[in-house]
N, C-alpha and C positions, 0 to 999 in steps of 0.2 A: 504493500500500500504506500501511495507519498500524499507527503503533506508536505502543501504547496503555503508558505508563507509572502505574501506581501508587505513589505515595511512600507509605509507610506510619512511624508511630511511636506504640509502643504502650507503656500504663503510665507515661507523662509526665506530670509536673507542669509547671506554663504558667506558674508565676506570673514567671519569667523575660521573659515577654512585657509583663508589666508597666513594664520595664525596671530593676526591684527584684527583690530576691533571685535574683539570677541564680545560676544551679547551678554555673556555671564559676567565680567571685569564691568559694562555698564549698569550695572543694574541698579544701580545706587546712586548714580547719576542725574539729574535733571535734563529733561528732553530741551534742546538750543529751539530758537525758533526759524534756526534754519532746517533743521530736522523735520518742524513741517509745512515749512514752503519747499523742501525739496525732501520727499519719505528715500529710503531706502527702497531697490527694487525689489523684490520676490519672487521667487521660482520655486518647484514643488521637483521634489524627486522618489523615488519608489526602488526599493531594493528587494532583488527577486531570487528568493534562496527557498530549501527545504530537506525534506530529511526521507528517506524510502524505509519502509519498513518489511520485514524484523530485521534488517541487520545496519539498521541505523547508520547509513551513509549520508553523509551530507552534503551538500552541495546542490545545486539547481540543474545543472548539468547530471547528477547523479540520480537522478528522478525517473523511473521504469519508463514513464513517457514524455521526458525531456526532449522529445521532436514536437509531438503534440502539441505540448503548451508554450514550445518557440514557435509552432505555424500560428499560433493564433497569436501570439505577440508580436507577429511579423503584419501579420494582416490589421490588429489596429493599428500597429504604427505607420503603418504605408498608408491608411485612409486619413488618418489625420493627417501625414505630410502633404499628401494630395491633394487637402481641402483647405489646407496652411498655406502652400503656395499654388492653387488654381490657377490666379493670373499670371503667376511670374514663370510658371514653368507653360504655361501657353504660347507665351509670347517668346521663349526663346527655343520651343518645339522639342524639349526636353523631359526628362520623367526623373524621380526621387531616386537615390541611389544610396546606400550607406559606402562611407569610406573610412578605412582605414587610418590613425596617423601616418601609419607609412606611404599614406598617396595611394594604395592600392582601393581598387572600389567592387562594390558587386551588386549586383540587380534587385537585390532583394537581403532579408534579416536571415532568413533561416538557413544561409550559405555564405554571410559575412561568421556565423555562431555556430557552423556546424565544427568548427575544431578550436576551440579559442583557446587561448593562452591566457593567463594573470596576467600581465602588465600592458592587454589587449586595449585600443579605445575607439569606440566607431564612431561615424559620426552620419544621420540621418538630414537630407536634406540635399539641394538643392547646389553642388559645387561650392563647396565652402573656401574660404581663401586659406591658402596653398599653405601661407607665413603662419597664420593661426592653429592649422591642423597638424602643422611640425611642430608647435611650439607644446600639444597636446602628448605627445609621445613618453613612455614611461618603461623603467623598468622595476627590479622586483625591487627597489630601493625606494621610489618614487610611487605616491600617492594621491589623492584627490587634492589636498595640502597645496603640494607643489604646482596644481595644474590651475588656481585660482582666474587666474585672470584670462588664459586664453578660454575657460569655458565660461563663463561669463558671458566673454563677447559673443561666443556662438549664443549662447542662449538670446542673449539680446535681438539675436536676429532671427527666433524661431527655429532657429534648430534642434535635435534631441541629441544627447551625447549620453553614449553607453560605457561607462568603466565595466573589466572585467575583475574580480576580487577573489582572489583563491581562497577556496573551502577545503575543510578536511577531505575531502574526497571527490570535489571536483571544482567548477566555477559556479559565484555569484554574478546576479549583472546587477548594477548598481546605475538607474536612470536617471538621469536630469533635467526637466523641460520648462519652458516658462508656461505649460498648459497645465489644469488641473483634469488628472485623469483618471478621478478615482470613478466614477461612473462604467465608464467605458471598460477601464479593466474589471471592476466588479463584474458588470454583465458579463465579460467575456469569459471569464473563467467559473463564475456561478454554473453557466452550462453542460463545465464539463466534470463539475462534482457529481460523483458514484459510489461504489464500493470499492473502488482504487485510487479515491482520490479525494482528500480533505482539503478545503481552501483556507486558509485565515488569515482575514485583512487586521494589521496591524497598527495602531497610533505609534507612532515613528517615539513620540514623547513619553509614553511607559514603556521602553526596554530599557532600561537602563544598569542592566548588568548581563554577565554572559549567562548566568542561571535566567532569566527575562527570553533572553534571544534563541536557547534552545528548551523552550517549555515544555515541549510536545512531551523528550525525555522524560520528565518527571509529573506532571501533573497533564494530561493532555486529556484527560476526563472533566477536569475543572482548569479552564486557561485564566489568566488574569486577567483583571479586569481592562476594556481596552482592544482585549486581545479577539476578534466577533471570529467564528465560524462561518462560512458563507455556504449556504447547503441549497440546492435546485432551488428549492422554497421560498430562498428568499427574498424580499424586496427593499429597496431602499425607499419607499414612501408609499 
């Protein structure tokens, strides 16, 4: 059986990844009144792991139907890219493409992720600049940290960027986009819960330790709070 975890955190500012202005060091602070004639941006990202069971491997990639639930990850994100840039990729008779930092591109998600690597980073969208998507490049030393500002700028411009994160037993992906999509992925994968496949949408803001992050292990009859099941049945309103 897997059990498909979603981290989710939505309306976030990053610049804390920077390892500067971290939101916890202000918190004691007084909001400037430049703070609100110019807010901080926000972007929402989602981290896509899970654990197969009985032999407890973990990893997103490690998941019995880790094809499965990348086609369907691949199909919303190419309809949202499609509907993100409509007119721009009309006008220059072009289509969405994921690339590579290293420049290398491919037609589609579920053959950028069929062999990934950890220190992997894609990037969704529309020919992104060249200087930006190198400046994204990582290895096993370098982390989201270090990649502050060239993702950013993608994101600024509607792109989605996918880090890859090594797990005990395979890859996580780790999403980034200025869209909120917790809808979308809810539907998506609500569909494909069964008796081989538990889904649970996670509050990014209750894991807050590694006992938190692999619950399933220990309490997966009673999850914490926070922690929702998402079963066929369910609906968001």
């Amino acid at each position: 059986m897997d059990i498909l975890k979603i981290i989710f955190e939505h309306n976030i500012t990053l610049e804390h990844l920077s390892g500067h202005n971290d939101p916890r060091r202000k918190k004691d602070q007084k909001p400037s009144l430049e703070s609100f004639l110019h807010p901080q941006k926000t972007y929402n990202r989602y981290y896509f792991t899970g654990t197969r069971f009985p032999d407890q491997h973990f990893g997103f990639t490690a998941l019995g139907n880790y094809s499965g639930l990348l086609t369907k990850m691949d199909h919303l994100l190419h309809d949202l890219l499609s509907e993100t840039y409509a007119a721009q990729l009309q006008h220059v008779n072009k289509t969405t493409v994921w690339r590579h930092c290293d420049g290398s591109h491919y037609p589609n998600l579920s053959e950028a992720l069929s062999k990934p690597e950890s220190s992997d980073v894609w990037v969704g969208g529309p020919d992104p600049d060249p200087y930006i998507l190198k400046k994204l490049a990582r290895n096993d030393q370098t982390g989201i940290r270090e990649r502050f500002e060239p993702l950013t700028q993608l994101l600024d411009q509607d792109y989605i960027v996918l880090f890859a994160e090594k797990a005990h037993h395979g890859i996580d992906f780790h999403l980034f986009c200025r869209n909120n999509l917790y809808e979308p992925i809810f539907r998506t994968y609500r569909d494909m819960t069964g008796p081989d496949l538990r889904y649970f949408s996670i509050n990014g803001k209750r894991v807050k330790s590694e006992r938190h992050f692999y619950f399933e292990t220990w309490t997966l009859h009673n999850p914490p709070h926070g922690f929702q099941e998402v079963t066929s049945s369910a609906r968001l309103r």
